[in-house]
C-alpha positions as CSV (number, residue, x, y, z in Angstrom):
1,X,186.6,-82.7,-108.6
2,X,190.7,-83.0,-109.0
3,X,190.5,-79.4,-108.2
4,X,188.5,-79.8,-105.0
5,X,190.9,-82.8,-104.0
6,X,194.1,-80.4,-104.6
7,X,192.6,-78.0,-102.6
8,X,191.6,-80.3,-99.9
9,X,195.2,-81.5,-99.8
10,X,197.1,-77.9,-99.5
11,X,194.3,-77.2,-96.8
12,X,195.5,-80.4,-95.0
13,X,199.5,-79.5,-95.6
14,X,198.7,-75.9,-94.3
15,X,197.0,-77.6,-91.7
16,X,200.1,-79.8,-90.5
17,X,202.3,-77.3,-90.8
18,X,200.6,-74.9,-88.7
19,X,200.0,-77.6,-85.8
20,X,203.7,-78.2,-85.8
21,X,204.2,-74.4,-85.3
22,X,201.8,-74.9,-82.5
23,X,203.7,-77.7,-80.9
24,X,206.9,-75.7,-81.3
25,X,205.9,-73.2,-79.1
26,X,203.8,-75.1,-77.0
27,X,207.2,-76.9,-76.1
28,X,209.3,-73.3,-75.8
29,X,206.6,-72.1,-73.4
30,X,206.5,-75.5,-71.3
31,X,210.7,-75.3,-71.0
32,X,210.7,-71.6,-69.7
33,X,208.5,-72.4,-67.1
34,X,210.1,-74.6,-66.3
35,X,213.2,-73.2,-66.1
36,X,211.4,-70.1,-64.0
37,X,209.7,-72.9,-61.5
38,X,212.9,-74.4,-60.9
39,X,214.7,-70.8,-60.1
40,X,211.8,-69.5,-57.8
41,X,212.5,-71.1,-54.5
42,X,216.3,-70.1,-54.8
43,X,214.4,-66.2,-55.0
44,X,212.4,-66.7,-51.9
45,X,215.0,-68.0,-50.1
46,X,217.1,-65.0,-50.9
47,X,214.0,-63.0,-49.9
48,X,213.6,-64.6,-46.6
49,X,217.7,-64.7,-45.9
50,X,217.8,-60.6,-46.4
51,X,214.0,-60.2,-44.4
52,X,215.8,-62.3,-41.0
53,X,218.6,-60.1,-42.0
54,X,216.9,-56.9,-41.6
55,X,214.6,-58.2,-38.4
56,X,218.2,-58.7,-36.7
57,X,219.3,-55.5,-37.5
58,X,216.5,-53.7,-36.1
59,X,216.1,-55.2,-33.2
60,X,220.1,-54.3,-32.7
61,X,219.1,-50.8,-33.3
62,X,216.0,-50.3,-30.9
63,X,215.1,-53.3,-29.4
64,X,212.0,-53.9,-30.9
65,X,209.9,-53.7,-34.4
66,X,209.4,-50.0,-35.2
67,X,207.2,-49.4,-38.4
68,X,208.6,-47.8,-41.7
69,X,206.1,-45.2,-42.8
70,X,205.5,-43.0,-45.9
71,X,204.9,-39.4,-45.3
72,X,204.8,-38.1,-49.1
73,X,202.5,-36.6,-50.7
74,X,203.5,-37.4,-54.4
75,X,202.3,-39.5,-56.5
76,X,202.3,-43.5,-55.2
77,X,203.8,-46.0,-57.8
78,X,202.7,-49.0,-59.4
79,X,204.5,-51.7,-60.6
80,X,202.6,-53.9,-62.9
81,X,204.2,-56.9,-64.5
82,X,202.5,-57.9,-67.9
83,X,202.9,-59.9,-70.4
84,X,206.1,-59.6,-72.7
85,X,204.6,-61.2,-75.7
86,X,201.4,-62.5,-77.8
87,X,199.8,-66.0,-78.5
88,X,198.8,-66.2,-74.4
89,X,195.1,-65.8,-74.7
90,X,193.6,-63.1,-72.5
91,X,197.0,-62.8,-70.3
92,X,197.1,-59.5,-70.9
93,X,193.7,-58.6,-70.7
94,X,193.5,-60.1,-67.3
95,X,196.2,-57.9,-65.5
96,X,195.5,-54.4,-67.2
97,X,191.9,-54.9,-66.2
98,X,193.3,-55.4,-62.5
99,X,195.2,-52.6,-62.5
100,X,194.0,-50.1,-65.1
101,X,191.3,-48.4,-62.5
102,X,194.9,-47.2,-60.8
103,X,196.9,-46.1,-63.5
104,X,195.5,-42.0,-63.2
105,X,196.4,-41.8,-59.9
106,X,199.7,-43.3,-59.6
107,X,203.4,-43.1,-61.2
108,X,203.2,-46.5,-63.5
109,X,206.2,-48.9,-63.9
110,X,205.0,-51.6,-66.1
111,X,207.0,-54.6,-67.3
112,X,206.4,-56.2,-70.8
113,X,205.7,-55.1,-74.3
114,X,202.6,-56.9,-75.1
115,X,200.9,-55.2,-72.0
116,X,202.4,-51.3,-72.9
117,X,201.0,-51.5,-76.4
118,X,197.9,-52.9,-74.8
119,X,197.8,-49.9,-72.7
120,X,198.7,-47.5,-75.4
121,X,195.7,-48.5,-77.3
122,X,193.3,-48.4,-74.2
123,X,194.8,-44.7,-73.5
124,X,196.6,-45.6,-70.1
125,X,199.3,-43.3,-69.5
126,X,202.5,-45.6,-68.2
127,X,205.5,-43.8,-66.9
128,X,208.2,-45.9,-67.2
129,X,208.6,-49.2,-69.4
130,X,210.8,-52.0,-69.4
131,X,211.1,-55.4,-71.3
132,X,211.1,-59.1,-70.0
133,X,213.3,-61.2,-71.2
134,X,213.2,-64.4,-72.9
135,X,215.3,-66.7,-70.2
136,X,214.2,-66.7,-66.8
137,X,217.8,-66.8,-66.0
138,X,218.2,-63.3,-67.5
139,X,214.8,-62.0,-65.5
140,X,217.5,-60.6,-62.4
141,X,218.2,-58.1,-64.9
142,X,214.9,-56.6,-65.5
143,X,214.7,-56.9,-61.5
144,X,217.5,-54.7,-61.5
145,X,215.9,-52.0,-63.8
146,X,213.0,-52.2,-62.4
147,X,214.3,-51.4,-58.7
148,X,216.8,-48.7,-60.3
149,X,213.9,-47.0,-61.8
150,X,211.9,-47.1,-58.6
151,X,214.9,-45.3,-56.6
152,X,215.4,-42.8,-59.3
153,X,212.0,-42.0,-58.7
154,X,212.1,-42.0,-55.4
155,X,215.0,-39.9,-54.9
156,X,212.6,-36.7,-56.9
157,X,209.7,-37.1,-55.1
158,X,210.7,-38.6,-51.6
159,X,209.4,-41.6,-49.4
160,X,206.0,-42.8,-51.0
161,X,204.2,-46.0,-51.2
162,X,205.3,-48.5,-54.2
163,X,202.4,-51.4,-54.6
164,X,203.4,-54.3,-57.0
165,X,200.8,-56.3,-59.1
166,X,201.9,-59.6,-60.8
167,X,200.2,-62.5,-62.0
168,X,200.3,-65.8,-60.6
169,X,200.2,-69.3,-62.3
170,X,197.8,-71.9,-60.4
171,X,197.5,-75.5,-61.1
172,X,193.8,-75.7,-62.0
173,X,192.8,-72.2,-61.6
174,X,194.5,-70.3,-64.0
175,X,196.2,-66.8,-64.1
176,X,195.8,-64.7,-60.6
177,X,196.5,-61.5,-60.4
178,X,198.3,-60.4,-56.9
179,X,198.9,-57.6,-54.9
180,X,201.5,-56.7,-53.0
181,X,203.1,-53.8,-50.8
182,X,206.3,-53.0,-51.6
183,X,207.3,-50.0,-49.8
184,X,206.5,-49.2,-46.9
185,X,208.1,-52.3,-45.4
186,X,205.8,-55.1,-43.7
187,X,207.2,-54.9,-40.1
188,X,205.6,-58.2,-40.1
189,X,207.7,-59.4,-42.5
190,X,211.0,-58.7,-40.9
191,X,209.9,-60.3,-37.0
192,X,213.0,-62.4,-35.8
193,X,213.2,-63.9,-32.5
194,X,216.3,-63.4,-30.1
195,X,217.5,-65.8,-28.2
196,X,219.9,-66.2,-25.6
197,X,222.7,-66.8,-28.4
198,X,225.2,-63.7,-29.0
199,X,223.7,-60.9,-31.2
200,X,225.7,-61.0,-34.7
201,X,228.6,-59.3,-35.4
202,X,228.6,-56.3,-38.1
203,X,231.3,-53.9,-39.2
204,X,228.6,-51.3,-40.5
205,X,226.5,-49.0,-38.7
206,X,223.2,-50.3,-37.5
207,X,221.3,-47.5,-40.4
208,X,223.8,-48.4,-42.9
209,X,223.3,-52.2,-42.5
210,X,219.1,-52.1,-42.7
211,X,219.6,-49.4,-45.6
212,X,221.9,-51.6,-47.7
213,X,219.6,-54.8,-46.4
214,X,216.2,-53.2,-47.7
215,X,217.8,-52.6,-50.8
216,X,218.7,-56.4,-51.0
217,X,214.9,-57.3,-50.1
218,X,213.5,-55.1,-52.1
219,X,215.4,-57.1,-55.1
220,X,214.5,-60.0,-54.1
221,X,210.7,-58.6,-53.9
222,X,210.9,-57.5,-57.1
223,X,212.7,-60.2,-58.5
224,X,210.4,-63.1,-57.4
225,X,207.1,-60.8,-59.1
226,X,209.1,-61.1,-62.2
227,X,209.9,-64.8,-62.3
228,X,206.5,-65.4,-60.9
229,X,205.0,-63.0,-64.0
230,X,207.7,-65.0,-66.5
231,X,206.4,-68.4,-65.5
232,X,203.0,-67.4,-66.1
233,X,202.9,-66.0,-69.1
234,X,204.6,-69.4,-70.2
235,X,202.3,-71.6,-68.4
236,X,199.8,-69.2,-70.3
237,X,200.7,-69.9,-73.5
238,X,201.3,-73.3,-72.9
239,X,197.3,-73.5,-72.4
240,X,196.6,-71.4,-75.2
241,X,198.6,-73.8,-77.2
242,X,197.0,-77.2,-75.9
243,X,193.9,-75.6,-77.2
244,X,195.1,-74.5,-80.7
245,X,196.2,-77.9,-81.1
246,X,193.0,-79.4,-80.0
247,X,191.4,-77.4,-82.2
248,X,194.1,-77.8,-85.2
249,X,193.3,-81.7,-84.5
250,X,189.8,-81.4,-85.1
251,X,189.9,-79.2,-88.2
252,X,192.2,-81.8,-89.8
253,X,190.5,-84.6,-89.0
254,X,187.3,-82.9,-91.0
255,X,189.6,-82.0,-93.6
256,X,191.3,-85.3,-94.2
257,X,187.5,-86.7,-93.8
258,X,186.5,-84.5,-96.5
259,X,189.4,-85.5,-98.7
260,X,188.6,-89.0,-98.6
261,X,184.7,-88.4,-99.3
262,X,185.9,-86.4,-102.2
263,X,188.3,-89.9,-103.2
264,X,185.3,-91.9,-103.1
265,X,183.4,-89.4,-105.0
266,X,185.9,-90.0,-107.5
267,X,186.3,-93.5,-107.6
268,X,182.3,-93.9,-107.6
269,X,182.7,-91.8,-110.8
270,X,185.0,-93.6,-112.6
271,X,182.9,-96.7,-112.2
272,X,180.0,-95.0,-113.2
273,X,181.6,-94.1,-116.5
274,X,183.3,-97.4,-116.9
275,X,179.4,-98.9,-116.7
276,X,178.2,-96.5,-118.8
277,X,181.1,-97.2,-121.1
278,X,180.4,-100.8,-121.5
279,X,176.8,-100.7,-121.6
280,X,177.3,-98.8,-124.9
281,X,179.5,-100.8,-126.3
282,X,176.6,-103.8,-126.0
């Protein structure tokens, strides 16, 4: 019985320890997101700054909204964003099986580790891969890849449609996966009034200004997905956490539980044997 209780007791130390491991990274995941929460309206306003920009631009140039159309024939590409690391639940699950139905007919960027090997194993071809990072305030960077590797591509196989897919955090809801255009352009998306006030001043050419503009929105495009797919990822794991813990809670409650039935056991023993004891001595 002194052996059961020993055992009992590691179990409840192993027990302890792992819930504070738990709670560790329960609290990491909490402060990234929100760190990332914090940083994401200073993206969208950045996305809807260079968006007025561009509607200002264009109207200077024609005088109305033309449309941006794709006239390729290549190979569309898909910008997934995934998940970067493990101990999220079915995070990563959740995104390949919204996008892996397009993966054979498209040129794949995804975003995050967790998700490639993910893919490797289901046999999804993915044609360019790049890491997210650990601080949201280092997520411009992979923004910055990302859009590099998108131009390089589409400076081999001309003007085709780009589609990005990310997941989004809601209160209550969960992880949802969304889908957005990237390339073409919206023309909705860049409709700016003109008033009566003086058009604004610019020492570029009108082509010039919406091509170095577009680059700036698509950033910023690109840039919110990957906040928006760091923050939930964290908020993720933050819920995978809460219910380890639970869980953790429950199991050492039994444990502890058992380990006093088993002290009682004992003492019930010893008194026992003391009874027995003194009866034989009368």
């Amino acid at each position: 019985m002194t052996e059961r209780l020993a055992d009992v007791s590691q179990r409840i130390d192993t027990t302890r320890q792992l819930g504070a491991v738990v709670n560790a990274m329960r609290g990491i995941a909490g402060a990234r997101a929100q760190q990332s929460r914090a940083l994401l309206p200073a993206v969208r306003a950045y996305a809807d700054i260079a968006a007025r920009a561009i509607g200002q631009a264009r109207f200077l140039a024609t005088g109305k909204t033309e449309v941006f159309r794709s006239e390729a024939s290549s190979k569309p590409g898909l910008l997934v964003f995934g998940a970067e690391q493990g101990f999220a639940g079915a995070f990563a699950e959740q995104i390949l099986d919204a996008t892996a139905a397009g993966f054979d007919d498209a040129y794949v960027f995804l975003v995050g580790s967790r998700s490639a090997a993910l893919a490797a194993e289901r046999g999804l071809a993915v044609d360019w891969h790049g890491e997210l990072p650990s601080r949201a305030s280092a997520v411009p960077q992979i923004a910055t890849d990302v859009v590099d590797a998108i131009y390089a591509y589409l400076g081999k196989v001309g003007a085709v449609a780009i589609t990005m897919v990310y997941p989004v955090w809601t209160v209550g809801i969960g992880v949802v996966v969304t889908r957005r255009a990237l390339l073409p352009f919206d023309p909705q998306a860049f409709a700016v009034e003109i008033g009566a006030t003086e058009p604004p001043l610019t020492n570029l050419s009108t082509a010039e200004l919406i091509e170095r503009l577009g680059e700036e929105y698509v950033f910023a495009q690109v840039c919110e997905a990957a906040m928006e797919d760091f923050a939930a990822e964290n908020e993720a794991r933050m819920a995978t956490m809460a219910a380890a813990k639970t869980n953790i809670d429950g199991k050492l409650a039994a444990l502890q539980a058992q380990e006093r039935r088993i002290r009682q056991e004992e003492v019930t023993a010893e008194v026992v044997e003391l009874a027995a004891g003194a009866r034989a001595r009368k």
